[in-house]
BADO-530613 format. One record per residue (C-alpha): x negated, y negated, z; residue in three letters. Coordinates in Angstrom, 1 decimal, padded with zeros to 4 digits. Each point is the difference from the previous one (the first is absolute). Example, Ala and Ser with C-alpha at 12.3 -4.5 7.8 and 13.67 -1.06 7.14 Angstrom:
x|y|z|residu
-012.3|004.5|007.8|ALA
-001.4|-003.4|-000.7|SER
***
This chain:
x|y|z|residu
000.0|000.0|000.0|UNK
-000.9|-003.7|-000.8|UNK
-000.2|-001.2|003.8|UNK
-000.4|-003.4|-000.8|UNK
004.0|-001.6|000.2|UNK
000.0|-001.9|-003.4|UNK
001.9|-003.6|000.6|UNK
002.0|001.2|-003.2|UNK
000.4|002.6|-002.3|UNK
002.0|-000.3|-003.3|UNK
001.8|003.0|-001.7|UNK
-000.8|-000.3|-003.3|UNK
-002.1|-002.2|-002.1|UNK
002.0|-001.0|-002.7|UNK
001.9|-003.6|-000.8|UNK
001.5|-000.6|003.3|UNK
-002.5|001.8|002.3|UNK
-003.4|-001.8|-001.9|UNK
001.6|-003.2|000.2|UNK
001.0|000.7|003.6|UNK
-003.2|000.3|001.3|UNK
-001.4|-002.8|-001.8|UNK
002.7|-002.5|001.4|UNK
-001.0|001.7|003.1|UNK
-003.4|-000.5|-000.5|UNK
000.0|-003.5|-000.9|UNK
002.0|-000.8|003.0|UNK
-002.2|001.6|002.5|UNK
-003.4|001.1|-001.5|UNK
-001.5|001.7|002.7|UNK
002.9|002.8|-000.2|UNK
-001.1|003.2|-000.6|UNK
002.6|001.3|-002.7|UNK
-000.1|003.3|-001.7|UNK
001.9|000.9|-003.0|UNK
000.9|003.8|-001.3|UNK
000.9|000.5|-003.7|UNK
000.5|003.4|-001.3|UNK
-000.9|-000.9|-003.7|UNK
-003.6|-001.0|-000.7|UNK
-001.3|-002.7|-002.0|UNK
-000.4|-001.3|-003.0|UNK
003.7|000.5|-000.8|UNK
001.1|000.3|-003.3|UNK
001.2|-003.6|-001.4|UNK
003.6|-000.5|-001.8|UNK
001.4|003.2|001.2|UNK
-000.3|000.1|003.3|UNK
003.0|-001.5|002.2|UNK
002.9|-001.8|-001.0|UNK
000.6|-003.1|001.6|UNK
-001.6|-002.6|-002.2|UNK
001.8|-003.2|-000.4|UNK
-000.6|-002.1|003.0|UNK
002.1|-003.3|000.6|UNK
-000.6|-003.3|002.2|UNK
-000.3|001.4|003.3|UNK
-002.2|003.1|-000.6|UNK
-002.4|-002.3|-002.3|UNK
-000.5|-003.0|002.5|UNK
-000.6|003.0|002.5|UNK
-002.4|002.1|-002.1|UNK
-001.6|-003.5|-001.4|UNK
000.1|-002.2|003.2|UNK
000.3|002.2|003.1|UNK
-002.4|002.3|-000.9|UNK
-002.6|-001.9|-002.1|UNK
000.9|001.8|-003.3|UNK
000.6|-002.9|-002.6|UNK
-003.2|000.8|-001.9|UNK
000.4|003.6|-000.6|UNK
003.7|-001.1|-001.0|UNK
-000.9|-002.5|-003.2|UNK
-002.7|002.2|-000.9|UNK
001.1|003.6|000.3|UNK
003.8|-000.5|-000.4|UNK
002.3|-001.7|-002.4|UNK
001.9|-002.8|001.0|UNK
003.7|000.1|-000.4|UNK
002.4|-001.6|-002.3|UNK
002.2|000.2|002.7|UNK
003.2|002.5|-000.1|UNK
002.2|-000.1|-003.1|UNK
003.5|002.1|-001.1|UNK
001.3|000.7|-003.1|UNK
004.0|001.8|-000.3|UNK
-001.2|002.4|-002.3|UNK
002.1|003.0|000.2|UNK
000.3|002.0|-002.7|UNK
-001.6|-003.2|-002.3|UNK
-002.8|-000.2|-002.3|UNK
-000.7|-003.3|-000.2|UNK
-001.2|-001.8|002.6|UNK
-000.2|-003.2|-001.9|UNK
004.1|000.7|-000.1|UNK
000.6|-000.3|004.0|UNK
000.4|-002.1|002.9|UNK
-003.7|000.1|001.9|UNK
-000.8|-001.7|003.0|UNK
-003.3|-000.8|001.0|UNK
-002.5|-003.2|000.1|UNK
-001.5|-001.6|-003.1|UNK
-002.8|-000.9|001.8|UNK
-001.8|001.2|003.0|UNK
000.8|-001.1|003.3|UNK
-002.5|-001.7|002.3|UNK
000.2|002.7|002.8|UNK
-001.6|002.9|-001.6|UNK
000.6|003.5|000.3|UNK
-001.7|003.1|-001.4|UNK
000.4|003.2|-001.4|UNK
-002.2|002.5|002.1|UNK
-001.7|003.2|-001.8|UNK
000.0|002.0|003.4|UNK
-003.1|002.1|-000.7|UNK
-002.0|-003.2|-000.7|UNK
001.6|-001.7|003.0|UNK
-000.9|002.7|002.8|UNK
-003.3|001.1|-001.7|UNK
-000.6|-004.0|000.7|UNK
001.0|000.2|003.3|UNK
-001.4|003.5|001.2|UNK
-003.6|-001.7|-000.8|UNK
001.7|-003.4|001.8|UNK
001.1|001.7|002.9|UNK
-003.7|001.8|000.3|UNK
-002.0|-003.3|-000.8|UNK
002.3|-001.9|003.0|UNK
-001.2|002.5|002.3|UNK
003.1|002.3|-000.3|UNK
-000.8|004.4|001.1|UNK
002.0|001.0|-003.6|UNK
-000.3|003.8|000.3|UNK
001.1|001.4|-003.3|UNK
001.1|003.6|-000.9|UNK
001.8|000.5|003.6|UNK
002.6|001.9|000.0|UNK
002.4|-001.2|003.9|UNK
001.2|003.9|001.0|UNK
001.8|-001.5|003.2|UNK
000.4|-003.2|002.7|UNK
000.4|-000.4|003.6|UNK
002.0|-003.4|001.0|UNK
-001.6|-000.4|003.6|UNK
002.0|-000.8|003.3|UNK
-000.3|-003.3|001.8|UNK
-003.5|-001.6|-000.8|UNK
-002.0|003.7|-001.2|UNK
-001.0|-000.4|-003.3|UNK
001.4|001.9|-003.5|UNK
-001.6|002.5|-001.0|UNK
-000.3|001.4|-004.0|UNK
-000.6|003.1|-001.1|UNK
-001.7|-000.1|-003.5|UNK
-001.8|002.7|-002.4|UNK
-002.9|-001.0|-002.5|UNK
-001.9|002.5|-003.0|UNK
-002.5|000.2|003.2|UNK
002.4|001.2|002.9|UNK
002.8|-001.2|002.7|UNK
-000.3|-002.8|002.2|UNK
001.8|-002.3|002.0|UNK
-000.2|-003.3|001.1|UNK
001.6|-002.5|002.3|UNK
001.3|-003.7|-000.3|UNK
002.0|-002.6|002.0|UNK
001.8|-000.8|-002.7|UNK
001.6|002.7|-003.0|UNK
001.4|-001.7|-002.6|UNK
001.7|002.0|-002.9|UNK
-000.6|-001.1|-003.5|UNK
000.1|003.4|-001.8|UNK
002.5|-000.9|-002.5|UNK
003.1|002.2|-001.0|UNK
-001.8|002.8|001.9|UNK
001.3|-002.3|003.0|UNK
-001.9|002.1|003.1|UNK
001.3|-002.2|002.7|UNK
003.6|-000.2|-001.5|UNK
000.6|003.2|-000.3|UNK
-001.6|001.4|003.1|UNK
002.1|-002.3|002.4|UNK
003.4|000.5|-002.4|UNK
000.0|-003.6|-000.7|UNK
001.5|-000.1|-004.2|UNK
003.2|-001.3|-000.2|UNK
002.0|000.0|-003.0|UNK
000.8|-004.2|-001.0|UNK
002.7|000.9|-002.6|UNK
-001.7|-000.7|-002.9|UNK
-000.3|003.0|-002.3|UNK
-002.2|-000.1|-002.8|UNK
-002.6|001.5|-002.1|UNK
-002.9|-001.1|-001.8|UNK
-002.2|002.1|-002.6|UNK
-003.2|-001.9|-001.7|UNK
-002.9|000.8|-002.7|UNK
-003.0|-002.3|-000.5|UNK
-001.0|-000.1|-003.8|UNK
-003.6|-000.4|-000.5|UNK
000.9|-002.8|-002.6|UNK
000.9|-003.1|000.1|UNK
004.3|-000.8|-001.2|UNK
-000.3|-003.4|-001.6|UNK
003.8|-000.7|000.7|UNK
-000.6|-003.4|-001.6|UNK
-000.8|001.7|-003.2|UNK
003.0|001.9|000.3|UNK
002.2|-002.6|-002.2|UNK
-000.8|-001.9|-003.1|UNK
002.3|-002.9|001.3|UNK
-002.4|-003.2|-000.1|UNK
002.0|-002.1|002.1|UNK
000.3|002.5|002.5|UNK
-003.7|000.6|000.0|UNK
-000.6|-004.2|000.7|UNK
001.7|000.1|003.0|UNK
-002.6|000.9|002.4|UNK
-003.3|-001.6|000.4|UNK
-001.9|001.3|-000.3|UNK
001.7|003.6|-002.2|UNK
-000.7|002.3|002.7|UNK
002.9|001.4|001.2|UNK
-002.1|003.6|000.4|UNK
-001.4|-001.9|003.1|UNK
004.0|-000.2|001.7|UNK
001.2|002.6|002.3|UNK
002.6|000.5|-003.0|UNK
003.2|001.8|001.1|UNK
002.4|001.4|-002.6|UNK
003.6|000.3|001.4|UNK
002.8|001.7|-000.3|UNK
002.9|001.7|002.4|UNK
-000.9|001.7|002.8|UNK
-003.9|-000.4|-000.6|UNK
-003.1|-002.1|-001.4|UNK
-003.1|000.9|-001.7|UNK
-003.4|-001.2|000.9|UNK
-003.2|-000.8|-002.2|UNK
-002.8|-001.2|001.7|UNK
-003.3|-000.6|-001.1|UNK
-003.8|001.0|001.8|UNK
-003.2|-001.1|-000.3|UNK
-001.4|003.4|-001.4|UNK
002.2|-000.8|-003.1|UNK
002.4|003.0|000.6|UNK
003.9|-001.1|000.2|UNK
002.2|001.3|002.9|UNK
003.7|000.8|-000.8|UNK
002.8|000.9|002.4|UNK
003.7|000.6|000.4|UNK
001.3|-000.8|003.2|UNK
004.2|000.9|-000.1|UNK
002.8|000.2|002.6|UNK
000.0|003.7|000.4|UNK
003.6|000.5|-000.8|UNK
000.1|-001.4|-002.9|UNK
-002.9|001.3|-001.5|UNK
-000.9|003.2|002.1|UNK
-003.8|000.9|000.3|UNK
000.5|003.1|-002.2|UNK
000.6|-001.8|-003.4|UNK
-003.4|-001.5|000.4|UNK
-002.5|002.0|002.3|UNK
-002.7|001.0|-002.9|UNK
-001.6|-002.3|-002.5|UNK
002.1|001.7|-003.1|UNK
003.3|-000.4|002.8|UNK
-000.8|-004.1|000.3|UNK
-001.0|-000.4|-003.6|UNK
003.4|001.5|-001.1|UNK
001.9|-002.2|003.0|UNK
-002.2|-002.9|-001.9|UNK
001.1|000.7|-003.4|UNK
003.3|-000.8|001.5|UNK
000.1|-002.4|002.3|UNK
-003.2|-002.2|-001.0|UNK
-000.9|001.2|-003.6|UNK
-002.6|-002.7|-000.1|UNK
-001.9|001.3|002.1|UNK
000.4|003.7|-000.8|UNK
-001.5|-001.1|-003.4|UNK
-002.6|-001.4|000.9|UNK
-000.8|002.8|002.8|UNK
000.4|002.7|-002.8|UNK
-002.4|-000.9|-002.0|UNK
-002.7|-000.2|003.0|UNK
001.0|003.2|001.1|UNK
-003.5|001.6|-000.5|UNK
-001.0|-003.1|002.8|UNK
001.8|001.8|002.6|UNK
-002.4|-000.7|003.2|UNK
002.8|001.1|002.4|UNK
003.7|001.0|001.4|UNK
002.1|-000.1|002.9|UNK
002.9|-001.0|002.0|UNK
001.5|-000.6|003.8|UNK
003.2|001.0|001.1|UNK
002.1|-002.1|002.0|UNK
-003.0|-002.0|000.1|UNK
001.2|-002.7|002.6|UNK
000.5|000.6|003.8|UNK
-000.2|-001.4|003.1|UNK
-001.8|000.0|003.4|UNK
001.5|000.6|003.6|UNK
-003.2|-001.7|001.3|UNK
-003.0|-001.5|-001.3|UNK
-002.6|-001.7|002.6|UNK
000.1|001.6|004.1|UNK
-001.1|-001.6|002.8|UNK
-002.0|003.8|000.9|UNK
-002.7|-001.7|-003.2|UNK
001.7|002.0|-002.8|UNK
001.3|-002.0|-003.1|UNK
001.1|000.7|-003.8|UNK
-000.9|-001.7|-003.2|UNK
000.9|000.5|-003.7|UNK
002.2|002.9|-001.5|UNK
-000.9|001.5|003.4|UNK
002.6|-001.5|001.5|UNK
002.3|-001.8|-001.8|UNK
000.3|-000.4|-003.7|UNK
002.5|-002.2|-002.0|UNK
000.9|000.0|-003.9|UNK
-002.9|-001.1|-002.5|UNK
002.2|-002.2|-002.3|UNK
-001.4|-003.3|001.7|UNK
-003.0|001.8|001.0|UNK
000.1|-000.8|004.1|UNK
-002.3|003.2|000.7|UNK
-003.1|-002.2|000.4|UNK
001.8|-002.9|001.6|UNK
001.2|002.8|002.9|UNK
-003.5|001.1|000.5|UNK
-001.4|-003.6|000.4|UNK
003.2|-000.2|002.3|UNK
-000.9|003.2|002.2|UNK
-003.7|-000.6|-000.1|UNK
000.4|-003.3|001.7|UNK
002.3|000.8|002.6|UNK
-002.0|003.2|000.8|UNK
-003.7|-002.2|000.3|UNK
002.3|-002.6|002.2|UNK
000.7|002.7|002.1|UNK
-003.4|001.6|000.2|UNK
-001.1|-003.7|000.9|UNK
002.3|000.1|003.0|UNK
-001.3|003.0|000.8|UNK
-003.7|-001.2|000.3|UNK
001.2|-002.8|002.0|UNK
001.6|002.3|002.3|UNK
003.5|-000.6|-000.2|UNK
002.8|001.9|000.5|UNK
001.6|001.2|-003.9|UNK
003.5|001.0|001.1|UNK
001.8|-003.3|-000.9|UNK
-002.4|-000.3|-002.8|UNK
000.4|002.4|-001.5|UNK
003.7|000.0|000.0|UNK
-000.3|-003.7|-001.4|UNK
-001.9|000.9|-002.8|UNK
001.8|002.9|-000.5|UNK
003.7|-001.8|-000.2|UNK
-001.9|-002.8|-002.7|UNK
-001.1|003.0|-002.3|UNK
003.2|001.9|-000.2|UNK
001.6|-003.3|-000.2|UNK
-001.7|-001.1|-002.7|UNK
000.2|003.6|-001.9|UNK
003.5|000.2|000.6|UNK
000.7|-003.8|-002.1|UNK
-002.4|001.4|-002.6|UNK
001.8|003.5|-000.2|UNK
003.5|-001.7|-001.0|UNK
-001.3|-001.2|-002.9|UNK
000.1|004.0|-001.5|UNK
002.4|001.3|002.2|UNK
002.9|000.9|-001.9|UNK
-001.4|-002.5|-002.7|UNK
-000.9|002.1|-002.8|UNK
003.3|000.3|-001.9|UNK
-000.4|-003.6|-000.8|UNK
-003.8|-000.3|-001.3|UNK
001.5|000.7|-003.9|UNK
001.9|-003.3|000.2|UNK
-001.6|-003.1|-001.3|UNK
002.5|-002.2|001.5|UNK
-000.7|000.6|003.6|UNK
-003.2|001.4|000.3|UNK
-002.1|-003.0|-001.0|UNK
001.8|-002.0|002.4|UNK
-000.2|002.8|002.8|UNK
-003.7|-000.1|-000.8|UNK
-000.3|-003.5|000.1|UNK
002.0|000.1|003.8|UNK
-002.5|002.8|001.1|UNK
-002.8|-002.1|-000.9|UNK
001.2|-003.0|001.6|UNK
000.9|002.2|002.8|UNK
-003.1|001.4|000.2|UNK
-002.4|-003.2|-000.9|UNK
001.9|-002.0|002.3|UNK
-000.1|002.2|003.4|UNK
-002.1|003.1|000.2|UNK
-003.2|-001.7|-002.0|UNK
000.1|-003.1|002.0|UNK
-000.3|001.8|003.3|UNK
-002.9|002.1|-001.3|UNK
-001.7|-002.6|-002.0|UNK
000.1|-002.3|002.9|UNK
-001.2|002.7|002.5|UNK
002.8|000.3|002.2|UNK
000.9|003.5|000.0|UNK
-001.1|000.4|003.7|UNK
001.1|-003.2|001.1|UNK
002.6|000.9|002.4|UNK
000.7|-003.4|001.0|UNK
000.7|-001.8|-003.3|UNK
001.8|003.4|-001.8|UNK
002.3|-000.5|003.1|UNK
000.4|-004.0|-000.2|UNK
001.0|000.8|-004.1|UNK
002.5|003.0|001.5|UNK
003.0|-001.8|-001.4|UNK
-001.1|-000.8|-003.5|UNK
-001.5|003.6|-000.4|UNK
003.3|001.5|000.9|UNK
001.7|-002.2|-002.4|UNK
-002.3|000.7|-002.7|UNK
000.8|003.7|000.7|UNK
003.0|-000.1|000.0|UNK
000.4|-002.2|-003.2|UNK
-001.6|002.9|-001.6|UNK
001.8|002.7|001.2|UNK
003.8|-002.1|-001.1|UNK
-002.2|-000.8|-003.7|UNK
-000.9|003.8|-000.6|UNK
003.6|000.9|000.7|UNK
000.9|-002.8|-002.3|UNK
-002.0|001.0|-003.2|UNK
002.2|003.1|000.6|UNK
003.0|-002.0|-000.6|UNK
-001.2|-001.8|-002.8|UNK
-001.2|003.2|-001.4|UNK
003.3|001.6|000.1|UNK
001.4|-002.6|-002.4|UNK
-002.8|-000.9|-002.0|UNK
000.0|000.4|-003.6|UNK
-003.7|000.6|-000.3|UNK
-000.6|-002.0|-003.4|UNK
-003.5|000.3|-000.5|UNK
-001.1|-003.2|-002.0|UNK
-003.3|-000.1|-002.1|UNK
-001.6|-002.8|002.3|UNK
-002.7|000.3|002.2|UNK
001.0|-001.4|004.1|UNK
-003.3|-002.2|000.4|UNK
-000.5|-000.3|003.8|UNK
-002.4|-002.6|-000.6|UNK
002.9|-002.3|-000.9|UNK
001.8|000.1|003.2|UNK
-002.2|-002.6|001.7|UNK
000.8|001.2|003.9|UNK
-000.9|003.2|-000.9|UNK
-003.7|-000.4|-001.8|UNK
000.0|-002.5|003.0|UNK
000.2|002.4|002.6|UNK
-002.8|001.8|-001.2|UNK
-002.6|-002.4|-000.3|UNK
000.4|-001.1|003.4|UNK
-000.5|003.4|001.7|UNK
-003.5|-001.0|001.0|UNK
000.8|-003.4|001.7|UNK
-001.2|000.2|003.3|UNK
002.3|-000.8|002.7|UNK
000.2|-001.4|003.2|UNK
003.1|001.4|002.6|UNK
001.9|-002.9|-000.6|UNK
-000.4|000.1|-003.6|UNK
000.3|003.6|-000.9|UNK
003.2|000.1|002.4|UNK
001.5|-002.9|-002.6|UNK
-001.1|001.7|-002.7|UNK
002.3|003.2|000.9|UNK
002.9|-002.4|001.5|UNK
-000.3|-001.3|-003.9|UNK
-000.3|003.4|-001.8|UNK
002.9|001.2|002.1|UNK
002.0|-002.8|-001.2|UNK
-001.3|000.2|-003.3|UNK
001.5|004.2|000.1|UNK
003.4|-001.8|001.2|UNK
000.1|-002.0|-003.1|UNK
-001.1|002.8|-002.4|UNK
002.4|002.2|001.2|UNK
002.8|-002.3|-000.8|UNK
-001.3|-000.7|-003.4|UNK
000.0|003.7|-000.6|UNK
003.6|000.5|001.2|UNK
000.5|-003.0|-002.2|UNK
-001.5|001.2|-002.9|UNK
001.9|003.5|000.1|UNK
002.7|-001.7|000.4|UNK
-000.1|-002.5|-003.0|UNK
001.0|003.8|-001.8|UNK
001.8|001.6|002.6|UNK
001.9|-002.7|002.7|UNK
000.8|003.3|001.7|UNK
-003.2|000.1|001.5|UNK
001.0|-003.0|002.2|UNK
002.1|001.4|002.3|UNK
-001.8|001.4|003.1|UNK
-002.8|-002.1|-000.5|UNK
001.2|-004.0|000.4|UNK
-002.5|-000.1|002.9|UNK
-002.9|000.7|-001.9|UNK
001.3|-003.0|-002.6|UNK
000.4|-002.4|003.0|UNK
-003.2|000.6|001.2|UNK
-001.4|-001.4|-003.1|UNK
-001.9|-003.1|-000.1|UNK
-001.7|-000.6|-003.7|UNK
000.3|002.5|-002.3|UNK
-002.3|002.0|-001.1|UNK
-001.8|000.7|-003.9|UNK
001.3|002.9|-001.2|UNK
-000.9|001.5|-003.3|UNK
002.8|-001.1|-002.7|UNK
003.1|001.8|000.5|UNK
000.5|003.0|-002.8|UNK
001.8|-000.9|-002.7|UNK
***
């Protein structure tokens, strides 16, 4: 046995756990962190994990928090930002309503080629002064009682061993040691599937149409570089680009609608493609012989009965709780859980007692997954209609830009004091969200779904491109408790201008929601109504 009690030791070495102990490490560099990872390096790049569009949160995290920006710009491609097309069963993209950006925004984002990423930040981890121990297999944990330390049980090409820490934190993925050991996956409602491929090619989508005017509209003619989602009922397609120059290619679908068994092999989703997105599936097809991989997650999104203890035990990543890729959040929640956990190992040090702390931190996270999770839940039947999805994108954005980044960009996650003072306005926020998600429903039900050839700029709704350049102010208390007061209000008047806008075609809409339209103060832009 390794005698010496570790201060921490993280169960697996991938995304969540690497970054975990470098967040750890940077916040108190004289820990003594180990890190086990059953794979050994150099992992293969393109086709290794999915999981690599990253948005706002996880890339001020990845760029800012943990000193990554360089590796970022050079290693990565930046992002054109997330754009849709309502392309079911169309060939044409030129032909459809798209919604995206015609120019970058200033907050950037990235999309991540994973092997690249934690081959980077094995050797990161190892040059901060980080134990990495590679091709460690965990056969078993002990949680200890009171103050005793945990104790892991671990197996190596040379023999067993164990080893000891104060603190076990769990970031082995879907494998989820911790969560499955204590019973702790719950089921959060939301059922759906996901398969994906990575072509070792590039799919020029903006070479895809010979429509010239269609091609001018984004400056530069990169849409390739966009999280690009192509949408129809009950599911969405992704294409997203890596580094290596290999394309990955997913279909993420409500699993009633479109069961798991129509598209679990590659011949299985290229046939589901030929139907649903034959676009794509042409494109695909004739790469086929650039197959670098397959394969797929049932009921990929569940929940977590518990995620940080005050007996120095805590989750991160898919091994606790794991959401929906569509807005790709999966990042944000590790930053998320990383900085709660290394707030509470800080405690810790300081000795301080973790029960209330815990539970604090605890309450925020769940909070803050629970607001993120209605946006799917129960969603997907409406992502083929090009009525209401832009404009339930554009409210999840706003949503999202105007709440959750603010209290992570300005580093108040762990400020107990001002998320209390801002209680009111981040109930009100919630629940704005929750009566909007219900609403798209409504509007949904009676839609008419015309799907216009226009592209939805987002860079012409001025509060919107607004938003996001001013992520990285830096605020004082005062300021930053304005700025939410304002976004709030600002949700208030959104909301009524989308009630108002659905109801231009359907004055049914109205009725059970006059509060919402005399709450509003100036409306808001909204894209042109459809014609």
């Amino acid at each position: 046995m390794d005698r010496k009690p570790h201060d921490a030791v993280i169960l697996g070495g991938g995304l969540a756990g690497l970054t975990l102990a470098l967040q750890l490490k940077g916040a108190y560099p004289d820990m003594d962190i180990v890190v086990l990872e059953r794979q050994s390096r150099p992992l293969p790049v393109a086709a290794h994990k999915v999981g690599e569009s990253t948005v706002e949160i996880a890339a001020h995290y990845f760029a800012d928090t943990l000193g990554l920006r360089a590796h970022l710009e050079d290693a990565h491609i930046r992002k054109f930002g997330f754009r849709f097309f309502f392309s079911e069963g169309r060939d044409d993209l030129a032909d459809v309503t798209e919604l995206g950006v015609s120019a970058v925004l200033p907050t950037p984002s990235y999309q991540i080629d994973r092997g690249i990423l934690e081959n980077f930040l094995g050797d990161e981890a190892c040059r901060r002064g980080i134990d990495f121990r590679e091709g460690v297999t965990v056969r078993g944990f002990d949680i200890g009682a009171g103050t005793l330390p945990h104790t892991v049980r671990f197996e190596t090409a040379a023999g067993t061993g164990d080893l000891q820490a104060r603190w076990l934190l769990d970031a082995s993925g879907r494998a989820g040691l911790m969560r499955r050991k204590l019973d702790l996956t719950r089921d959060n409602g939301h059922h759906a599937n996901a398969v994906w491929f990575r072509i070792d090619d590039r799919l020029e989508i903006d070479g895809w149409c010979d429509d010239d005017a269609w091609k001018g509209r984004c400056e530069p003619p990169e849409r390739w570089r966009s999280t690009n989602h192509l949408c129809g009922p009950g599911y969405w397609v992704w294409l997203i680009p890596l580094s290596s120059g290999a394309h990955s290619v997913g279909i993420v679908a409500d699993a009633t609608m479109h069961p798991l068994e129509t598209m679990k092999t590659f011949d299985l989703a290229l046939e589901w493609l030929q139907e649903h997105q034959p676009v794509v599936a042409r494109h695909v097809a004739s790469r086929r012989d650039k197959l670098l991989d397959f394969a797929f997650f049932r009921h990929f999104s569940y929940g977590c009965a518990r995620m940080f203890s005050p007996d120095r035990w805590g989750l991160t990543g898919e091994a606790g709780a794991f959401l929906d890729p569509f807005y790709s959040p999966g990042s944000d929640f590790i930053a998320i859980a990383n900085t709660y956990i290394t707030l509470l190992v800080g405690l810790d040090r300081q000795g301080e007692q973790l029960n209330a702390h815990a539970r604090h931190y605890e309450r925020l996270f769940f909070s803050f997954y629970e607001g993120t999770l209605r946006m799917y839940r129960g969603q997907y039947n409406l992502f083929g209609d090009p009525e209401v999805l832009p404009i339930k994108v554009i409210w999840d954005y706003a949503y999202y830009w105007g709440v959750l980044c603010q209290i992570v960009f300005q580093e108040r996650l762990g400020d107990a004091a001002f998320i209390t003072r801002m209680g009111p306005e981040l109930m009100t926020s919630a629940d704005l969200n929750t009566e909007m998600q219900a609403f798209f429903q409504r509007w949904h039900a009676v839609s008419e779904g015309r799907n216009r050839k226009v592209m939805m700029d987002q860079r012409d709704l001025t509060w919107f491109a607004t938003m996001n350049a001013t992520l990285h102010d830096t605020l004082d208390d005062e300021t930053l408790a304005h700025r939410l007061r304002e976004n709030v209000r600002m949700m208030r008047s959104l909301a009524a201008s989308i009630v108002e806008r659905a109801a231009a075609d359907h004055p049914s809409l109205r009725e059970g929601n006059e509060h919402l339209l005399g709450a509003q103060d100036t409306p808001m832009e909204l894209f042109a109504r459809v014609a």
